[in-house]
N, C-alpha and C positions, 0 to 999 in steps of 0.2 A: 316499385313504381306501378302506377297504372296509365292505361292507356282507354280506346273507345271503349269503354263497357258498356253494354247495352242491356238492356231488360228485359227481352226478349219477346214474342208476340206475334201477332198476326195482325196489317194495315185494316182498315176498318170497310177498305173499298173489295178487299178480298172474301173477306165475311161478306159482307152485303153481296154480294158480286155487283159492284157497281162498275160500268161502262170507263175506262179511261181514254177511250178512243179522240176525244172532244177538247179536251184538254188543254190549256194553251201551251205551246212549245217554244223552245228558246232556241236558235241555231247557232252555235260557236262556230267562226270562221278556223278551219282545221290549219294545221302549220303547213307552209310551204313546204313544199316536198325539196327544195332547193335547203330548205333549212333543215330539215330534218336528213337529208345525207348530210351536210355540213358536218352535222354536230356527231351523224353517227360513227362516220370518217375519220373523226379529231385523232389526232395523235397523243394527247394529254391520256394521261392514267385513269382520268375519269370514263364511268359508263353510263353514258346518258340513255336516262329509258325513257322521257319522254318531254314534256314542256307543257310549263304554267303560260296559262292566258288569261290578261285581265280583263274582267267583265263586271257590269253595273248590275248586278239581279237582286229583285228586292222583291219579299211579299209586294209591297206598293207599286211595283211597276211591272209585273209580269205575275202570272199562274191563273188557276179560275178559283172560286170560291164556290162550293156547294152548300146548298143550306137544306138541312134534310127533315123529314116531317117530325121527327122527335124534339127538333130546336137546337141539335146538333148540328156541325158543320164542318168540311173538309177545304182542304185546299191543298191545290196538283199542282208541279210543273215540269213539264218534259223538259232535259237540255239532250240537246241533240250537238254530236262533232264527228263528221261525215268520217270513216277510215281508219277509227279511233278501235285500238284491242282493249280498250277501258277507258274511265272518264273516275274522276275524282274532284271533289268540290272545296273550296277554301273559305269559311266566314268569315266577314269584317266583324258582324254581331249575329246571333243568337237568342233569341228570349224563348222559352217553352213556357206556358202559364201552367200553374198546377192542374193537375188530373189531364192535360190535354197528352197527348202522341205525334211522337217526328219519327218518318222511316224514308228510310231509299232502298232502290230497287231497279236493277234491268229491264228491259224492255220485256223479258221473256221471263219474269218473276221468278227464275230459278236461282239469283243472288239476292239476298234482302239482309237488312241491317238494320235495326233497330230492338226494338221501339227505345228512342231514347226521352225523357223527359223531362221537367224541372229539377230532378236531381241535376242535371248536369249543367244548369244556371250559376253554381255557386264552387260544385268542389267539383274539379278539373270539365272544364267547360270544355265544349266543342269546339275547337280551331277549324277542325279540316274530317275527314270521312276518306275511310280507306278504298282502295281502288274497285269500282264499279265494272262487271266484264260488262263488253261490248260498245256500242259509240252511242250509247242512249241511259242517262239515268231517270229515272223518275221521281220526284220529293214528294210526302202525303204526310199531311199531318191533319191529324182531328182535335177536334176540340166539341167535349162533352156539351151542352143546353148550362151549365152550371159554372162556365170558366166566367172572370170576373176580371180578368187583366191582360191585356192584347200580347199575342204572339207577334214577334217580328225576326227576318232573318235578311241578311244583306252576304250575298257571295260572292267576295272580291275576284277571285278566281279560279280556272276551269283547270285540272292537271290532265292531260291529254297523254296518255298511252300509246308506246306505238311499237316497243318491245319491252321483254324484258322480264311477262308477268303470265307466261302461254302459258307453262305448267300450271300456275295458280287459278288460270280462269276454264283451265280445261274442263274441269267438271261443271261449272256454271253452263256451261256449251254442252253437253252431254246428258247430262240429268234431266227426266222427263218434271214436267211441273209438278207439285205435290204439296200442298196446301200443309196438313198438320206437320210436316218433318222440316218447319223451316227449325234455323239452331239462333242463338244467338253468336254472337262476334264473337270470337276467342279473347282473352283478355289482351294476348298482344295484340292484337287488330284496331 
């Protein structure tokens, strides 16, 4: 079986060092804390580690687009969920146009996942992206002067962390930033 494989890479705003401070951002209202003891209290055999929230985010209706002097162009968008030990994303659709790049990332770039591409339009597409440390992910995807067929990406919902995944995100929390030693996603990832 396979699962996310990514191709691995460096986002295009990190080479450049471009600015993401500007960026539009998306604020997911975080679960009630009233519902989140609920659930984590439950007596059922189940262990809830965290909760799906559904949200309307669409290239079209949220992120910024940059257009950069080679006729290349980017596009960012912060989702933000206040208290969150990680954030995970769900797609309704996906498109990558050939030669362009899709990546996610932490707030403090020390988790990143991608680069994924138009390979993953066709044999095992993108559903969802594994869990993102901290209460912020960030989306970038490029697209070369030479793309010919519109990206588009629609994200039904937000998977909100709130236990469950400390050991896994611990080194994301701990690792100082280091641009060449990003890896790609494990295969199971």
């Amino acid at each position: 079986s396979r699962a996310q494989i990514s191709e691995g890479g460096i986002p295009y705003s990190i080479v450049n060092k471009l600015s993401t401070q500007l960026i539009d951002s998306v604020a997911i209202k975080a679960p009630d804390s009233n519902l989140i003891n609920q659930i984590s209290n439950t007596k059922k055999e189940d262990y809830f580690i965290g909760v799906l929230i559904d949200t309307n985010i669409s290239h079209n209706n949220k992120g910024t687009f940059i257009n950069h002097l080679d006729g290349s162009k980017s596009w960012f968008l912060k989702i933000t969920s206040k208290n969150a030990i990680g954030l995970s994303l769900h797609f309704d659709s996906l498109y990558i146009p050939p030669n362009a790049e899709l990546f996610f990332y932490n707030k403090t770039k020390t988790q990143l996942i991608g680069k994924f591409t138009s390979s993953r339009n066709q044999t095992n597409p993108l559903t969802h992206i594994q869990a993102i440390q901290g209460e912020t992910i960030i989306v970038e995807y490029f697209e070369p002067s030479n793309v010919s067929s519109n990206f588009y990406l629609e994200i039904s919902r937000v998977g909100y962390f709130f236990r469950g995944f400390e050991d896994y995100f611990e080194p994301f929390i701990k690792l100082p930033y280091k641009t060449p030693n990003y890896s790609k996603a494990d295969p199971c990832q």
